[in-house]
N, C-alpha and C positions, 0 to 999 in steps of 0.2 A: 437472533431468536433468544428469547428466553434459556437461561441457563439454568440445570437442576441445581438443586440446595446443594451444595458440596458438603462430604462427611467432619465430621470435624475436628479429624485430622488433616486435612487434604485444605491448600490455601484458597481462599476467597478469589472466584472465577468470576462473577457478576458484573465488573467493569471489564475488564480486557476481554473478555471473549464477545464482548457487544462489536467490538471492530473488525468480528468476519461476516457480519449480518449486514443487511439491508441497512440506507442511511436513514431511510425512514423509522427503521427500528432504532437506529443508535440514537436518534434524534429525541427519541421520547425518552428512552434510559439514561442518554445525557442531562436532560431535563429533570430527570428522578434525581439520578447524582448531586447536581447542580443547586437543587432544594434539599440535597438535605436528605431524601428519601432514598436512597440505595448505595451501598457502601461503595467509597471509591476507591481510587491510590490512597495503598498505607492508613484506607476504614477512613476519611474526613470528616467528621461532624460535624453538626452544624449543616446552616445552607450559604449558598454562596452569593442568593442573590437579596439579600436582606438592607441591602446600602445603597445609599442613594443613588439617585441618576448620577453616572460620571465619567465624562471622555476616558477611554483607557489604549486604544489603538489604535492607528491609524499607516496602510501600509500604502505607500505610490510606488508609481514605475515607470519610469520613460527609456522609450528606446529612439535610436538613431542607425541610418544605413547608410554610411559613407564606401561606396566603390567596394561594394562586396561586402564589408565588415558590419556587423550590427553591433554598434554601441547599448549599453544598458545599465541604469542603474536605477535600485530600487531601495527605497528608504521605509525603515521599523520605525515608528514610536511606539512608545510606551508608557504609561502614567503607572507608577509603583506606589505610589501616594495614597493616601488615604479622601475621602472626599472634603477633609477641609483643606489639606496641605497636600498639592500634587508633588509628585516626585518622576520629573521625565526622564526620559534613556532614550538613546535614539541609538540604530546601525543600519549599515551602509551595505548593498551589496553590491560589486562592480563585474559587469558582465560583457564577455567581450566575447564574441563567436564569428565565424566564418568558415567558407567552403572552397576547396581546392577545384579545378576545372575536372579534376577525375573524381568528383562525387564525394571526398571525404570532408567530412566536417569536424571543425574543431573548436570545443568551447570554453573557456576558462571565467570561474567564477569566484572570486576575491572576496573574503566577508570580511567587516569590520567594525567592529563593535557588534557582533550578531553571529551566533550560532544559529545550525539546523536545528530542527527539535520540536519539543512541544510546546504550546504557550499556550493557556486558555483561561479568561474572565468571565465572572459571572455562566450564563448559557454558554455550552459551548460547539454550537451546530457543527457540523461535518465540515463543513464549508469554510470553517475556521480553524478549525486545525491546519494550523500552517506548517508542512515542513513535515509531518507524521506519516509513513506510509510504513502501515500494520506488515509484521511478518515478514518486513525484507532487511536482512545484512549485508546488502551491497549498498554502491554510493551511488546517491540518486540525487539529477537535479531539483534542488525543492523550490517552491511557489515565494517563502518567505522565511521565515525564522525566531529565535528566541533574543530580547533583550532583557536587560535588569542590569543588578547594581554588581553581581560577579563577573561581568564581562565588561572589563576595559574597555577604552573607544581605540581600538590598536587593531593592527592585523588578529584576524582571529583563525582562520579556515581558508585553504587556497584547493579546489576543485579545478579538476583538469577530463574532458571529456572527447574522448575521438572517435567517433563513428562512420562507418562507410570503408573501413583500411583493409583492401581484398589483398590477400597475398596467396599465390598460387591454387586461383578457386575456394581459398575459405574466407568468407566475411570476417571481420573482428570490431567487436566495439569495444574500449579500452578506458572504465574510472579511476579515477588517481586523486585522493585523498589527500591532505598534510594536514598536518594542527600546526598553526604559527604561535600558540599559546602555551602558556605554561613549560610543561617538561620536556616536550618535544619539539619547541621552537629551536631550539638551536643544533638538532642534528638533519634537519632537513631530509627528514627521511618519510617516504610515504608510513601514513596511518591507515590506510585503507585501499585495498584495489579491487577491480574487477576487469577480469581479460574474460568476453564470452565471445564464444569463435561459431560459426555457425557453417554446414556445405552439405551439397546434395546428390546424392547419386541417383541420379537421372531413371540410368538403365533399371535398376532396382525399385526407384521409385523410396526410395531410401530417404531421409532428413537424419542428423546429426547434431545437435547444440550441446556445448559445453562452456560448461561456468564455472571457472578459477575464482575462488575468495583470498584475497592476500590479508595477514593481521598485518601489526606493524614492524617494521622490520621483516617483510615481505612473505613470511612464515604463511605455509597455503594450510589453511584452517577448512576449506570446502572446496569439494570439488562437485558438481551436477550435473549430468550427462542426461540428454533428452533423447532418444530416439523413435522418430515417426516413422510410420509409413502409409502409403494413401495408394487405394485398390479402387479406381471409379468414383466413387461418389463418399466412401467411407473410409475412414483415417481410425489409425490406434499411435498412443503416444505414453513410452511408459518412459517415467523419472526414475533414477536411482542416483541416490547419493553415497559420497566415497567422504570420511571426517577422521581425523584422529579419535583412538580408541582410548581407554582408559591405560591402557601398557602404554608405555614412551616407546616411541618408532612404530606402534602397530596402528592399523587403520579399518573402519570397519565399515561394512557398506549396508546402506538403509535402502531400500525400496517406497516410497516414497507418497507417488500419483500414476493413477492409472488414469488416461482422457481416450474415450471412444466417444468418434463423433460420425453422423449421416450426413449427409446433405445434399439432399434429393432439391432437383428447381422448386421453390416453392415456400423452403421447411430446412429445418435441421432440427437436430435431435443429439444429445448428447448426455454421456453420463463422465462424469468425474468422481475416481475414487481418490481418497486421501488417506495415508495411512497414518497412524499416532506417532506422530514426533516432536517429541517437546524442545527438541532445537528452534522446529521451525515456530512456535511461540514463544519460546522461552520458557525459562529452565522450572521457575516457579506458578506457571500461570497456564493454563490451556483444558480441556477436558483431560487431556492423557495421563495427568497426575490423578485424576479421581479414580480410584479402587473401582475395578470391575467394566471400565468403558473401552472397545478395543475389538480388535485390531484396526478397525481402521475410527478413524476422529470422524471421519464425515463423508456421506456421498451424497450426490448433487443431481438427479433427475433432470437433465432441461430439453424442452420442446418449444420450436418456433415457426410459425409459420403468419404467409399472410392471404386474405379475402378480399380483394378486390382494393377497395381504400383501407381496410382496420388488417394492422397488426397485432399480433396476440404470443406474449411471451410465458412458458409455465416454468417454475422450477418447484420440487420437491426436493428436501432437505431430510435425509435421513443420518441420526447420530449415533454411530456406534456399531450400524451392520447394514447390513444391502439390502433387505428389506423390507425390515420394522424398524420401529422406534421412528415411526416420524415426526417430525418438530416444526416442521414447518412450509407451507405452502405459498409461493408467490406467483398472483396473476396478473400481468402488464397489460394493459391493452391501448395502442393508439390509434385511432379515425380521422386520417386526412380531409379535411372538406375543402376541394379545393386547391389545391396545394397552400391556403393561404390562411387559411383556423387548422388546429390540432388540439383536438382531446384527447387526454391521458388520463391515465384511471392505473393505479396501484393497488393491489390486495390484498392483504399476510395474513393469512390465515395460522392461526394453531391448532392442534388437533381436536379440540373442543371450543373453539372461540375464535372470533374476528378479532385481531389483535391490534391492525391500523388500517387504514381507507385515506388513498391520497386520491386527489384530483387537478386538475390542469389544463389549464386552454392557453395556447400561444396563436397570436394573432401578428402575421410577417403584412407591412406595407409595403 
């Protein structure tokens, strides 16, 4: 959604706050960026798509499943060149996963010559963002990655992933981080982890999820505790987080997200509160640094149901309190004909304007 003018004292929100909206929004404001017309990362000037037609990426992937094991490896290029004189880069990423007879899976991912991260040329659709995923400091498998002329063609990043590991009724999925690169190559010491443990109390109707953040050298930086509970047909799920305080040794706990959901046969219905925490954007970037927006960043109205063939999705986006200030409106609708055409219709509304209009037919033979 469009973001207000920030004070100006308060930093430029315009680009990064586009990546908790609609991709249809980010779509058009990356395109503003992209020309030239909306300030990006660190104000860029100028546009970006002024230069000639010119190869600049190209990402493949092959997998393999020998007796359980999926082999995988995926290959970056990249043209850093200019359009008379190309300049390639290429990385490598080697993926090797498989599963235990007891359901645990485990995935190891080798980069080389290629970081996670962000890389974008010219336009830079949703769909291209390789390796970006807004708002999260845990380690996450990514689609693809970043090349250029700072990274080596050498080990770069070595990812370790285990999910499915139940130990006395509690779930656990377990990411493991290292940088093979630079400062931290030669202590071989996790750069990143994530232990999220998950169990249920049955009788109570009770849910439990907890999320360990390790820095480096194993230092827990975040701790996240979810707790649900589900009465028929309607669940509440409130977040609270636990982080080091500004005192050494002290710790301070944030409250975070409220999720009330229905879901009656038919329909659900759902409100997510979010509360202002510039951790979870980051430190210089988010609404919560603008003077005067608060206590909560955002809540989320959603309603869904369906009619026969046509599904119908609504969400209402309110910024700043529970029930003004709204910003924005989104309406989904799809019409199965058949089971073999699909129209889809997207809506985003603003509080005085139609702001985009998608459309879509998929046709299955």
């Amino acid at each position: 959604f469009p973001p207000p003018p920030p004070p100006t004292d308060a930093p430029d929100v315009s680009f990064f706050s586009i990546f908790i909206s609609d991709p249809v929004v980010q779509n058009i404001y990356l395109a503003l960026w992209a020309d030239g017309l909306l300030p990006g990362p660190d104000n860029l000037p100028g546009t970006l798509l002024n230069e000639s037609l010119t190869f600049r990426k190209k990402v493949a992937e092959m997998t393999l499943s020998i007796a359980g094991l999926t082999l995988g490896l995926r290959a970056l290029f990249g043209n850093f060149g200019t359009p008379q004189t190309a300049d390639f880069r290429a990385g490598l990423v080697l993926i090797l996963e498989g599963q235990t007879v007891s359901g645990i899976t485990v995935r190891s991912e080798t980069w080389v010559g290629a970081r996670q991260g962000f890389e974008c040329f010219g336009e830079c659709k949703p769909a291209s963002r390789l390796g970006f995923t807004s708002a999260t400091f845990g380690v996450q498998p990514a689609s693809a990655g970043i090349v250029g002329r700072p990274i080596p063609f050498q080990p770069q990043e070595e990812k370790l992933f285990i999910t499915g590991l139940t130990l006395a009724g509690v779930r656990n999925n377990i990411a493991i981080e290292f940088d093979l690169g630079g400062a931290n190559a030669s202590s071989l010491q996790p750069t990143g982890m994530q232990i999220t443990s998950a169990f249920r109390l049955d009788p109570l109707r009770l849910s439990i999820t907890n999320i360990a953040r390790f820095a480096p050298g194993l230092a827990l930086v975040r701790d996240i505790v979810l707790f649900g509970i589900r009465i028929g047909e309607a669940s509440a799920t409130v977040q609270v987080d636990f982080r080091p305080g500004p005192q050494i040794g002290a710790w301070e706990t944030l409250f975070t997200a409220l999720i009330l959901e229905f879901d009656p046969p038919g329909g659900t219905a759902q409100i997510v509160v979010l509360s202002c925490d510039t951790d979870r954007l980051g430190a210089t970037v988010g609404y919560c640094r603008i003077p005067g927006v608060g206590p909560f960043l955002e809540v989320d109205y959603y309603i869904a149901f369906e009619v026969g063939d046509l599904t119908v999705e609504i969400l209402a986006i309110m910024l700043g309190s529970l029930l003004k200030d709204l910003v924005e409106v989104d309406i989904a609708a799809s019409w199965s004909i058949g089971g073999a055409i699909t129209i889809d219709s997207l809506t985003i509304l603003e509080p005085d304007a139609l702001f985009a209009q998608k459309f879509g037919v998929n046709i299955k033979f």
